[in-house]
MARKE-773424 format. One record per residue (C-alpha): x, y, z. Coordinates in pm, 1 decimal, always signed. Layout:
<recs>
+----------+----------+----------+
:        u :        v :        w :
+----------+----------+----------+
:        X :        Y :        Z :
...
+----------+----------+----------+
</recs>
This chain:
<recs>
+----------+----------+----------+
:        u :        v :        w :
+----------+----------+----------+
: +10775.7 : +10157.3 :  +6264.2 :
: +10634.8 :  +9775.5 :  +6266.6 :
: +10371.9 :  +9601.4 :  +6303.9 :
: +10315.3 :  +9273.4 :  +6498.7 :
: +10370.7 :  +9062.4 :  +6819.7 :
: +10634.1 :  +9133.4 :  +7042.6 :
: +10828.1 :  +8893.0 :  +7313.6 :
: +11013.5 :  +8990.6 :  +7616.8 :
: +11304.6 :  +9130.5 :  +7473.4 :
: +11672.3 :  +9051.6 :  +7640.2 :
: +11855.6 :  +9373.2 :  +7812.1 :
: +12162.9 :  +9530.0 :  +7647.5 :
: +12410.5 :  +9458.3 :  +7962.7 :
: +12334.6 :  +9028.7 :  +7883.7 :
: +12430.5 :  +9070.6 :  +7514.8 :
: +12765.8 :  +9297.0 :  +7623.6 :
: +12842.3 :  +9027.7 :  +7940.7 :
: +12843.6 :  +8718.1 :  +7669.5 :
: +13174.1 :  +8800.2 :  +7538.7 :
: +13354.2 :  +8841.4 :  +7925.5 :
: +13161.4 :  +8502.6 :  +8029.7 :
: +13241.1 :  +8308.9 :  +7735.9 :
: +13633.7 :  +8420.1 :  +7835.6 :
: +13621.0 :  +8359.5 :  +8161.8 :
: +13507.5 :  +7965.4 :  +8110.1 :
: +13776.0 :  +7931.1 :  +7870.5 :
: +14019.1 :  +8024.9 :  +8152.9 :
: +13867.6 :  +7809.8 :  +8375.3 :
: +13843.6 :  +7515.0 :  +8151.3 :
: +14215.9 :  +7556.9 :  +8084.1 :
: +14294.3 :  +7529.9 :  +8437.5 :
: +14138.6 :  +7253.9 :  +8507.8 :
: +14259.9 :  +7066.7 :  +8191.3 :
: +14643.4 :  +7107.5 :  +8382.1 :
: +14501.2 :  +7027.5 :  +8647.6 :
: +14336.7 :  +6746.6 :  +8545.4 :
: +14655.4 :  +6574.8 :  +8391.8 :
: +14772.5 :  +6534.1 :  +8794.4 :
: +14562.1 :  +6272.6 :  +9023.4 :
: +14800.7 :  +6280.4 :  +9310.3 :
: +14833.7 :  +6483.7 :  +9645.7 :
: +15137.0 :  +6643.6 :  +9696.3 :
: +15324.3 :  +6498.7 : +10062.8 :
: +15551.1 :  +6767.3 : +10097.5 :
: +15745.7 :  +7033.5 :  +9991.7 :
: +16073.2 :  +6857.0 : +10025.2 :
: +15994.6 :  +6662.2 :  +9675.7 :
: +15963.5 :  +6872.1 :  +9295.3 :
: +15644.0 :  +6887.6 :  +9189.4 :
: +15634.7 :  +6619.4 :  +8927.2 :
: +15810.5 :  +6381.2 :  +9190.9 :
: +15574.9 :  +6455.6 :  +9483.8 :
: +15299.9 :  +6401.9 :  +9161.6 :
: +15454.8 :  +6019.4 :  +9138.5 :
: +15462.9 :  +5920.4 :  +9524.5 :
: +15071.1 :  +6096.7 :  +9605.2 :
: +14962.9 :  +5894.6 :  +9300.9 :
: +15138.1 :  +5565.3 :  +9432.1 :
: +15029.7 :  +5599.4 :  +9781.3 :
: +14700.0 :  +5708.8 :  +9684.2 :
: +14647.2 :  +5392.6 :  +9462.3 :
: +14812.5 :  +5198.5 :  +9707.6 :
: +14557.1 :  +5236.6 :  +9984.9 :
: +14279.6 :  +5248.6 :  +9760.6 :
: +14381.9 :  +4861.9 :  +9659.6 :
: +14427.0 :  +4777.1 : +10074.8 :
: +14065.5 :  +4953.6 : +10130.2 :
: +13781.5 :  +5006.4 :  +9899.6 :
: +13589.7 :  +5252.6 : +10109.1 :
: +13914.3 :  +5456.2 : +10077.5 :
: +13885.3 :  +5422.5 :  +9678.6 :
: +13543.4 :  +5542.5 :  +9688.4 :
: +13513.3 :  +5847.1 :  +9924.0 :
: +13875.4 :  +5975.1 : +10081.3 :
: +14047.7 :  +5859.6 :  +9692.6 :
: +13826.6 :  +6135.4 :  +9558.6 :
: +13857.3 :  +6383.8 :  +9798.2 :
: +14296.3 :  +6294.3 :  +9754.3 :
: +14241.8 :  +6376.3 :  +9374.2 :
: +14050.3 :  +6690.3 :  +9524.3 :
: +14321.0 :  +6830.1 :  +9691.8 :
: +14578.2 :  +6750.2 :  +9482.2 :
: +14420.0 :  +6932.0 :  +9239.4 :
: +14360.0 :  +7247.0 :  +9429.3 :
: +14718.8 :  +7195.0 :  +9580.0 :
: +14831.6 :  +7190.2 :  +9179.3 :
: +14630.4 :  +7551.3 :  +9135.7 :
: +14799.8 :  +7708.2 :  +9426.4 :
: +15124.7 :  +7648.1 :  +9300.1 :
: +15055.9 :  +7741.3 :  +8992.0 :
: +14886.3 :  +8085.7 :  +9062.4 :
: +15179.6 :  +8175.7 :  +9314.3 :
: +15449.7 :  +8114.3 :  +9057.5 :
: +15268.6 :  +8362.4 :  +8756.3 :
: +15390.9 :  +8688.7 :  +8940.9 :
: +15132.1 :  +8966.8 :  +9005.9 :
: +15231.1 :  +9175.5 :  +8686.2 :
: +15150.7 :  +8897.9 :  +8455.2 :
: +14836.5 :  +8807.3 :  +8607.4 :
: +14698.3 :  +9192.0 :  +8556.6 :
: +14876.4 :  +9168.1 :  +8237.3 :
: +14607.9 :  +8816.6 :  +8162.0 :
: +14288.6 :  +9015.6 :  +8312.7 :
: +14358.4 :  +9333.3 :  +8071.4 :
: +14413.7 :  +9113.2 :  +7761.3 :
: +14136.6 :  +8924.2 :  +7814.2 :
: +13912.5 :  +9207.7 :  +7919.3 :
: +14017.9 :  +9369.2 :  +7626.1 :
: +13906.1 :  +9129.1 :  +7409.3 :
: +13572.5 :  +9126.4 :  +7495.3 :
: +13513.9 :  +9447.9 :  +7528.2 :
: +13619.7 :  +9519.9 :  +7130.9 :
: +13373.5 :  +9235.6 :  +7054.0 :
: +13067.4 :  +9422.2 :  +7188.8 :
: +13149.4 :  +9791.1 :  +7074.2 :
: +13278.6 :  +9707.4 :  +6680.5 :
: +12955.6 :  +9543.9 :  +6624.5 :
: +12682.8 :  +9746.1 :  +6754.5 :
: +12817.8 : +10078.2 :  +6640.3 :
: +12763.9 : +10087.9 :  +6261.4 :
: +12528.6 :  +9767.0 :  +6215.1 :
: +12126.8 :  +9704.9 :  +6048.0 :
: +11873.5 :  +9547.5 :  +6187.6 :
: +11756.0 :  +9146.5 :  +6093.2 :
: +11448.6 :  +9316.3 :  +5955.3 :
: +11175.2 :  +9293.2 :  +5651.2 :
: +11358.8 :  +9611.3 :  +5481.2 :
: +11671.8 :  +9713.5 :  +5653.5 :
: +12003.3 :  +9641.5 :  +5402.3 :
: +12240.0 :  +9379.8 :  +5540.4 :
: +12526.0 :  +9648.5 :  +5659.0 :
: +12448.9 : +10054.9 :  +5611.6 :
: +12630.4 : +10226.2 :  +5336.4 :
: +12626.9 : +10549.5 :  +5104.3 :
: +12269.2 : +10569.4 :  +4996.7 :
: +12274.2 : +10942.0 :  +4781.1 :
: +11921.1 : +10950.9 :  +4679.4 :
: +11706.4 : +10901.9 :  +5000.1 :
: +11408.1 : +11057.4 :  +4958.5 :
: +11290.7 : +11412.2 :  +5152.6 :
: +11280.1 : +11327.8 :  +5546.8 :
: +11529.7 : +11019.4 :  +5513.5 :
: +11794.7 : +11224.7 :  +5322.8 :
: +11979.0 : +11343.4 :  +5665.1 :
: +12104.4 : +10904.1 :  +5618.4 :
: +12207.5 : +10968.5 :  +5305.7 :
: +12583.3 : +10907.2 :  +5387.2 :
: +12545.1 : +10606.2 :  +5594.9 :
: +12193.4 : +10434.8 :  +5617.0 :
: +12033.2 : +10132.5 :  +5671.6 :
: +11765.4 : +10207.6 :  +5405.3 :
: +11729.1 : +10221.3 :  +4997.8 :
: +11674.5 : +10474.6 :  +4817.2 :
: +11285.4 : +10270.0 :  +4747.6 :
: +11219.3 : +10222.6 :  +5128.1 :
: +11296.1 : +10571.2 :  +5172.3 :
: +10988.1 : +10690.0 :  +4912.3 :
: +10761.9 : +10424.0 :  +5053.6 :
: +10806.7 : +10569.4 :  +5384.6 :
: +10638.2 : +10914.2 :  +5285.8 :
: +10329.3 : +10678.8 :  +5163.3 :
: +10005.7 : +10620.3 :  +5296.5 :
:  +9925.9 : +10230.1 :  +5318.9 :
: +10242.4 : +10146.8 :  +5143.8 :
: +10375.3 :  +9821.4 :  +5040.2 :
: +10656.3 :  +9849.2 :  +5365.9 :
: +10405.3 :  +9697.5 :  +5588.2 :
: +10034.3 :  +9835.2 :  +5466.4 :
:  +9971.0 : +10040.6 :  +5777.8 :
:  +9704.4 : +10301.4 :  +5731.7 :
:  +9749.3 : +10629.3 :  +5906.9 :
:  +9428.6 : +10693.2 :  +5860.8 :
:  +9256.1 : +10469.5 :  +6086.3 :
:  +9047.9 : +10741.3 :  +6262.2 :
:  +9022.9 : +10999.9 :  +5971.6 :
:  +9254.9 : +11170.3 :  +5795.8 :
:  +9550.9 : +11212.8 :  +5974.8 :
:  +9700.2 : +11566.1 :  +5955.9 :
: +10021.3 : +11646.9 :  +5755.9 :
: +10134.7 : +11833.8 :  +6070.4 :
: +10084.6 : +11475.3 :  +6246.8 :
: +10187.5 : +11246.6 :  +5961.3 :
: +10546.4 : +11410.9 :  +5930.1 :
: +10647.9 : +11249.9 :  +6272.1 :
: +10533.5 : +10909.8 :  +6168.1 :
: +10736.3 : +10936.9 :  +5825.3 :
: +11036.6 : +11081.2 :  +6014.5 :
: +11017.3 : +10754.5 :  +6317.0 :
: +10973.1 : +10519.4 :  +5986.3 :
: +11301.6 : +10672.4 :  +5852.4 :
: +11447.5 : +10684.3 :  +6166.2 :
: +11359.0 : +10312.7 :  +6200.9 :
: +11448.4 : +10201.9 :  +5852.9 :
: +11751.5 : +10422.5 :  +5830.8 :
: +11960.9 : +10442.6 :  +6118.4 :
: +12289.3 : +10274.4 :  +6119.1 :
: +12375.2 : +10342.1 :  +6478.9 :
: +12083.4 : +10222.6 :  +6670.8 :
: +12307.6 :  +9832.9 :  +6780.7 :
: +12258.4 :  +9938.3 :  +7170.2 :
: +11908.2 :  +9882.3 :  +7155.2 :
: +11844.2 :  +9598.8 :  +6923.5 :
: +11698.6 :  +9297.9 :  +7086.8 :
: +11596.7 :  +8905.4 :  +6891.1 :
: +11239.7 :  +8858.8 :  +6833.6 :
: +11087.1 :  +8514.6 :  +6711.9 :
: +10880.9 :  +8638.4 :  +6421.6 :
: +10816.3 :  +8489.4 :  +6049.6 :
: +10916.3 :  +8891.1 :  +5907.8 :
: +11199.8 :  +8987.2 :  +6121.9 :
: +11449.4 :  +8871.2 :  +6339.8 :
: +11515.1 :  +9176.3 :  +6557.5 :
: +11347.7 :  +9450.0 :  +6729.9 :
: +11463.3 :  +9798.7 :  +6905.3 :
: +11414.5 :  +9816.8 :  +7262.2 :
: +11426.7 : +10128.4 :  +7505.2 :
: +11574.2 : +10372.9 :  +7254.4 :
: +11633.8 : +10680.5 :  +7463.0 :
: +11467.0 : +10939.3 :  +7245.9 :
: +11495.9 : +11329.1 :  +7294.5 :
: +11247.2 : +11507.2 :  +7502.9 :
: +11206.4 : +11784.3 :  +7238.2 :
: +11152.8 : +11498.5 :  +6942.1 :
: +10838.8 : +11339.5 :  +7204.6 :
: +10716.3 : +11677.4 :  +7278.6 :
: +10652.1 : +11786.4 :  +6921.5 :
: +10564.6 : +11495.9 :  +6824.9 :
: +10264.3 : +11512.0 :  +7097.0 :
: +10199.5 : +11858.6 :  +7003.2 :
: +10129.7 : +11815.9 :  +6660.8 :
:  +9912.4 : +11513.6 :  +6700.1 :
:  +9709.1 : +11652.4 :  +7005.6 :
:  +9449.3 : +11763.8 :  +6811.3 :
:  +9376.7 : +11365.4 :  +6616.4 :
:  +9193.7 : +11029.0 :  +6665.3 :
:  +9309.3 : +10685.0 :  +6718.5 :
:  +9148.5 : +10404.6 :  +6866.7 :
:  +9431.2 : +10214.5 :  +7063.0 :
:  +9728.1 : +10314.6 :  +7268.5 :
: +10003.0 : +10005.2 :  +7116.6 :
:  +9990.5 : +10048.9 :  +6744.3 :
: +10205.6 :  +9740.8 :  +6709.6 :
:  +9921.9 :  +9474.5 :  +6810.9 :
:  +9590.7 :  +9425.6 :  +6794.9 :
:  +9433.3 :  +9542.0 :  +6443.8 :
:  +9165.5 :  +9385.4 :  +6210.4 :
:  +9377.9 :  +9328.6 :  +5945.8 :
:  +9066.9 :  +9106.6 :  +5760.3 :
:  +9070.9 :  +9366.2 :  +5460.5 :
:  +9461.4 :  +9387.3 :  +5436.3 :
:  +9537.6 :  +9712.7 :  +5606.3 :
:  +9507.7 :  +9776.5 :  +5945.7 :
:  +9149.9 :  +9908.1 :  +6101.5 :
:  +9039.3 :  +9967.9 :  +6418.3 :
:  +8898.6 :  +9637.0 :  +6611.9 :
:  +8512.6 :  +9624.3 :  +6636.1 :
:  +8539.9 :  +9667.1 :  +7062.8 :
:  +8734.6 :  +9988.1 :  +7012.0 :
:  +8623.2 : +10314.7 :  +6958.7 :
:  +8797.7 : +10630.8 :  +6811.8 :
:  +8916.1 : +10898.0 :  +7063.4 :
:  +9108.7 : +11202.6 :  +7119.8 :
:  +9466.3 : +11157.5 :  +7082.1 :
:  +9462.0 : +11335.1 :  +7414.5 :
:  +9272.6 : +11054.5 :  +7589.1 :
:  +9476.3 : +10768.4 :  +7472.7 :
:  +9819.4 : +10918.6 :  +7526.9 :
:  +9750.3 : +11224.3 :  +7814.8 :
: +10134.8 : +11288.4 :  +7798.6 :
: +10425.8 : +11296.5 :  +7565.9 :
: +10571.2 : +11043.5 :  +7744.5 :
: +10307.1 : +10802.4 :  +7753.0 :
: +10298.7 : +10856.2 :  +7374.9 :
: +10630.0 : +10777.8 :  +7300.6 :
: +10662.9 : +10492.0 :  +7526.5 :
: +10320.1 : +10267.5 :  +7442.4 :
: +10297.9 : +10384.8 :  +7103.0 :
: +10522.3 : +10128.2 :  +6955.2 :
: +10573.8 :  +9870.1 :  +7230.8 :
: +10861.6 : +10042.3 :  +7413.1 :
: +11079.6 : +10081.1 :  +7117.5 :
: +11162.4 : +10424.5 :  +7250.3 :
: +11257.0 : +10566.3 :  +7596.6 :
: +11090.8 : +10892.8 :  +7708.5 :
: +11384.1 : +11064.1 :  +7869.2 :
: +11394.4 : +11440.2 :  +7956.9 :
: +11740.7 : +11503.8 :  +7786.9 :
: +11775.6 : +11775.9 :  +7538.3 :
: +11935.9 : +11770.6 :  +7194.3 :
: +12237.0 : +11891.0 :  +7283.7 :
: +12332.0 : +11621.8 :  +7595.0 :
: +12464.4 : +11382.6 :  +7356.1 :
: +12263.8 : +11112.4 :  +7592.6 :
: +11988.5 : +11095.8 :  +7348.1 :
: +11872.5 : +10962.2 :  +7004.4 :
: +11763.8 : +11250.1 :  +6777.1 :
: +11466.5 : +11146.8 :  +6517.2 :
: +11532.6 : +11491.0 :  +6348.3 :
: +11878.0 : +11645.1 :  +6248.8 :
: +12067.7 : +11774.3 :  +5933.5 :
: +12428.1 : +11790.2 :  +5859.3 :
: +12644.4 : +11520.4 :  +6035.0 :
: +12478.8 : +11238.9 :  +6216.6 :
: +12460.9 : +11334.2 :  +6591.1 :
: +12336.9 : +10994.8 :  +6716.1 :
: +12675.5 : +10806.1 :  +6651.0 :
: +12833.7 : +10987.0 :  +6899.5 :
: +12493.9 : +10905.5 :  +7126.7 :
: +12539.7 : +10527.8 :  +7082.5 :
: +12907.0 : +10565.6 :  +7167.5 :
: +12883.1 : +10714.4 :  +7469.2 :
: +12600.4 : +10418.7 :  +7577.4 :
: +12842.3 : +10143.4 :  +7427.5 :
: +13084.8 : +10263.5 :  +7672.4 :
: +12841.1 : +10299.8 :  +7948.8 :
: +12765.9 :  +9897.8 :  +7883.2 :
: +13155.0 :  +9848.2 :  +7857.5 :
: +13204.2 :  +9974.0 :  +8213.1 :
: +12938.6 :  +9765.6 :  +8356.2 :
: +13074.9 :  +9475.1 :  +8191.8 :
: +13450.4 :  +9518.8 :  +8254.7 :
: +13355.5 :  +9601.8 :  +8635.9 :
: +13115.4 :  +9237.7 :  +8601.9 :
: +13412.3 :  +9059.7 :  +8436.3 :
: +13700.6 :  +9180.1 :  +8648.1 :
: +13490.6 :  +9060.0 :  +8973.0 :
: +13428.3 :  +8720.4 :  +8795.3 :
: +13793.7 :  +8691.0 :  +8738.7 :
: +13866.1 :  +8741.2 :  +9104.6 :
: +13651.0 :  +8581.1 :  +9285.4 :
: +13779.6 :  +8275.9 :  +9061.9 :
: +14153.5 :  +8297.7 :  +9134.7 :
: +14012.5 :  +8328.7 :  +9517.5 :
: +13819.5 :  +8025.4 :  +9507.6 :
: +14125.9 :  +7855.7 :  +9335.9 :
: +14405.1 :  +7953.9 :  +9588.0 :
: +14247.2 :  +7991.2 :  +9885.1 :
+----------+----------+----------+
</recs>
């Protein structure tokens, strides 16, 4: 995991609702532009449209000439209505099956926008590769990646250091840290560097080493328990590991103001561990392994947490299709009503 300061980090349901938004002003904008092309009230059904286009827009400019006030206020409010009266006709004559035919398309589109990316995608980070790929000699705890990772084969053998050159953090802050302890910190760096599949939860930070963060990754409750378990029993001297060191002699050390104490004391629960440890980068949640609504630090064999992020992709994908198709309405309501 990293090191350094952290900003309020967007939520994943903004980044999906971009795409729908971004659509939905497009169809507005082309309304409006055929709308825009017709300055005229319409005086009656009796003429076609383009003809009834003609005699608003010559009686319009007729009485603005005779009156200015009329120019100024009630000329605007004619071009008002003329162009809501030009909406109205043209939403009544798209029949109902082509209008659900527009919403789908277009709700369509944005959806595959959101889920292709943040499926199989790296981080903007110090070490991570620029897309994940085969990587067949990961080292010991990062080999479960080796068939798609985020990692090299070098990051993966620096991970397993102490004080090594990925970001010079020393483990060993309050006394030696226990292997028992120090295999869950090598396994969340590999996790961290590795994993292709973590695009739910990656948020933009403004920092000189990396461009983006994870947020809120909903970890496993067995990963946090263990995790706890087999660090009970150590020292540290501050809660958020991400902030706050004397880094005067190049790797981190414990501020002068702050004290060693029992692991115990600084994080009383599992969750409070996983949670404050790194500056919410993971969610405490109290799903097991075999849910498939959680991220798993530790497997073997085929990556389980692909079919994790899917099933929160699609979770965003709802919210944002039910956020979209709303939008959508209430638009074609304001317009024809």
């Amino acid at each position: 995991m990293l090191v350094g300061h952290m900003k309020p980090d967007r939520t994943l349901f903004r980044r999906a609702a971009y795409p729908g938004l971004v659509l939905l002003f497009l169809l507005m904008q082309f309304s409006l532009i055929h709308a825009g092309s017709i300055q005229v009230e319409p005086q009656g059904l009796r003429y076609p449209r383009k003809e009834r286009g003609k005699k608003c827009g010559h009686d319009c400019m007729t009485r603005g000439q005779q009156n200015q006030s009329y120019a100024n206020s009630d000329g605007v409010a004619c071009a008002e209505r003329v162009v809501q009266s030009f909406l109205k006709e043209i939403f009544a004559e798209l029949s109902e099956r082509r209008m659900w035919d527009m919403m789908i398309l277009l709700l369509a589109l944005s959806s595959s926008s959101f889920s292709e990316d943040k499926l199989n995608m790296c981080m903007d980070a110090k070490h991570h590769k620029k897309v994940p790929g085969p990587e067949g000699q990961l080292y010991l705890q990062c080999a479960p990646w080796r068939d798609n990772a985020c990692c090299t084969a070098n990051t993966s053998t620096e991970a397993h250091e102490d004080n090594s050159y990925l970001y010079n953090f020393n483990w060993n802050h309050c006394g030696a840290m226990s292997d028992e302890c120090k295999k869950h910190f090598i396994q969340d760096t590999c996790f961290y560097e590795c994993s292709p599949h973590l695009g739910p939860w990656i948020q933009e930070v403004d920092q000189s080493w990396r461009k983006e963060r994870i947020f809120n990754v909903p970890l496993c409750k067995e990963d946090c328990h263990e995790w706890w378990e087999d660090c009970k029993n150590e020292f540290t001297c501050k809660s958020n590991w991400h902030t706050g060191w004397d880094w005067s002699s190049g790797i981190n050390k414990c501020p002068a103001d702050r004290k060693c104490r029992k692991w115990t004391e600084v994080y009383p629960t599992p969750k409070y561990m996983c949670e404050q440890i790194w500056s919410n980068s993971y969610l405490y949640t109290t799903y097991s392994k075999t849910s498939g609504r959680c991220m798993q630090l530790w497997f073997s064999g085929l990556n389980p947490n692909k079919k994790v992020a899917e099933y929160y992709i699609n979770s965003a994908q709802q919210d944002q299709s039910f956020a979209f198709i709303m939008l959508v309405f209430l638009a074609f309501v304001q317009v024809v009503v």
